[in-house]
Every structure is written in C-alpha cells, then in structure tokens.
C-alpha positions in Angstrom: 13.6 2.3 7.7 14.0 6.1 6.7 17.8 6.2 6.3 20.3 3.3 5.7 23.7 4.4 5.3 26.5 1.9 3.7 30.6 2.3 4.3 32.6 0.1 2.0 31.3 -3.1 1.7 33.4 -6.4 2.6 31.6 -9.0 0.9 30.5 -9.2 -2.8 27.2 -9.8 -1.8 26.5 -7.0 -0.3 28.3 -4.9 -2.8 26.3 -6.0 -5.9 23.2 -6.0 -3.9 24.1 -2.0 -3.6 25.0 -2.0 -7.1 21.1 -3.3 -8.0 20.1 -0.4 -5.1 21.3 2.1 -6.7 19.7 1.7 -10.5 21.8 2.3 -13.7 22.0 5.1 -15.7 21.6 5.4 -19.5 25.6 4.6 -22.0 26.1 4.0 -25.2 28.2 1.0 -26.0 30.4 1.7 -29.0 31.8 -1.2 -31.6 33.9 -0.5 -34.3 35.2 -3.2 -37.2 38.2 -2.5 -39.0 39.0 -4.7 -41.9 42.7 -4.7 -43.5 43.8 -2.0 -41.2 40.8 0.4 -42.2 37.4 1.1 -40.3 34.7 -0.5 -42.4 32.2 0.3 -40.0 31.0 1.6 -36.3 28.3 1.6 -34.4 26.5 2.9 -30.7 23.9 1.4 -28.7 22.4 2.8 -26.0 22.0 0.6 -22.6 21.8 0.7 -19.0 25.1 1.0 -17.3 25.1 0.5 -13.5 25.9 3.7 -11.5 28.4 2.7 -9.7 29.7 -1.2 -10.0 29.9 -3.6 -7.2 34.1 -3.1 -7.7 33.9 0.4 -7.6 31.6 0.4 -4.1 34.1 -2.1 -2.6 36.6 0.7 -3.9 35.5 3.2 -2.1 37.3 4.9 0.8 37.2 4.9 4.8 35.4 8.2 5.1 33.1 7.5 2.1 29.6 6.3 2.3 26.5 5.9 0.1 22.8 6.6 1.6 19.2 6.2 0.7 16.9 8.6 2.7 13.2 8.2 2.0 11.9 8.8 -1.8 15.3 10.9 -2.4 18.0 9.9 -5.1 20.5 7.7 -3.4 23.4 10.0 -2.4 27.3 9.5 -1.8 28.7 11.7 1.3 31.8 11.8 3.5 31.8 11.0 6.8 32.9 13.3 9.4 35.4 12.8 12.2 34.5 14.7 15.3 38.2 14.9 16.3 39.2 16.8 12.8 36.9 19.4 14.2 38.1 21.8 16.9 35.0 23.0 18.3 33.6 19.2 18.4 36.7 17.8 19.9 36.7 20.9 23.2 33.3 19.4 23.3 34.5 15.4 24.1 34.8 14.9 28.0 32.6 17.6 29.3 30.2 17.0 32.3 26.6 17.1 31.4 24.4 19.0 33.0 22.6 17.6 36.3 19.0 16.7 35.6 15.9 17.3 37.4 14.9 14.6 39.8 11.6 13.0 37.9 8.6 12.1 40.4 7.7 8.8 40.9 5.1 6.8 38.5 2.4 5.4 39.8 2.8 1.9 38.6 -1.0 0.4 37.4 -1.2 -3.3 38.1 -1.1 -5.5 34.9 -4.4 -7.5 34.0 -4.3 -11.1 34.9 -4.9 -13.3 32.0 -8.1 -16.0 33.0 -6.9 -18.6 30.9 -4.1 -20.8 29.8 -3.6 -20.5 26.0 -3.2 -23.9 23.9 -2.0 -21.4 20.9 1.3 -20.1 21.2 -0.7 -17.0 19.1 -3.0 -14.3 21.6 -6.3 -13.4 20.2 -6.2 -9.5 20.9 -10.2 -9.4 20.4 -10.4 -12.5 22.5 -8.8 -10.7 25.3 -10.7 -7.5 24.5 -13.8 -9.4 25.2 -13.2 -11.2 28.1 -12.1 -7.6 30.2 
C-alpha cells in the first residue's frame, strides 16, 4: 500500500504496533543520587525514546490522525470536515452532470478449458500451451 492513515486506535495492540511504526527518537535519561540531603552524584544516558507512546496515540483526538506515505517520515495531520467548510458544504447535494451514453462492447467469447483439473492450482504455461 502507498498510504495508510490511522485515527485513534481502540485497542492496545494496535496502538503499540504504531508506536514500533513510528521508530524512536534519541533522550537522555537523567539519574541523580543524593545522600544525607546533598547530591553526591548525577548522571545522563543517551537512549531511544519512542516518538510517540502507545498511551499518547490512544490519546489522541477525533480529528487527529497519523500517516505513512511511501519512503516519507511518518506524519501527524488533522482531518478535515467537509461541513466546516462553506464552499464544500454548497457543494453536498448537487446533481452531477449527465454522462455520455458509452457504445456497446463487443463481448469476446471466453476460452473453454479442455480438461478437468485434479489440482485445485492452474498451470498458467500449461494453459499457454495447450491454446
């Protein structure tokens, strides 16, 4: 498929199976130890941090959704209701135009298979031969 687009989720499964779509991005974690009420030391590691969790895509709202278009970036984008837009809702519940009548196909007669199959499975070069 080119495009799959995604509105909120309703099942954890699908949410973290999103969450693994859309990759992580690089954090650092931070730790700090305090001894006797002073810090005694602190330290950062960097790790990958998912881009959006599977709580925060079940989070999202009604108009929101999150796409994956061919080799682009994943994306979030809002969805559009027609009816918010004036010039789209005059649009709803015109007539469309009449069509030109198309002339009639000349309908070929289908080639009759010889034989019986035992397979459930056609040989396409099987049939190719036998025409």
């Amino acid at each position: 498929m080119e495009t799959q687009l995604y509105y909120r989720p309703a099942n954890q499964a699908t949410a973290e199976y999103l969450e693994r779509c859309l990759g992580k991005r690089s954090a650092y974690a931070e730790s700090h130890t305090t001894r006797h009420g002073q810090e005694s030391s602190a330290g950062r590691s960097e790790q990958g941090v998912p881009l959006l969790t599977a709580w925060e895509i079940k989070q999202l709202h009604d108009e929101q959704i999150i796409g994956f278009h061919r080799r682009l970036p994943p994306f979030r984008a809002h969805r559009m209701d027609w009816r918010d837009v004036r010039s789209l809702a005059a649009r709803h519940g015109l007539t469309p135009p009449a069509l030109p009548q198309l002339p009639a196909l000349e309908i070929a007669p289908l080639p009759v298979i010889r034989e019986v199959f035992s397979s459930p499975y056609v040989d396409p070069d099987r049939l190719a031969r036998e025409e």
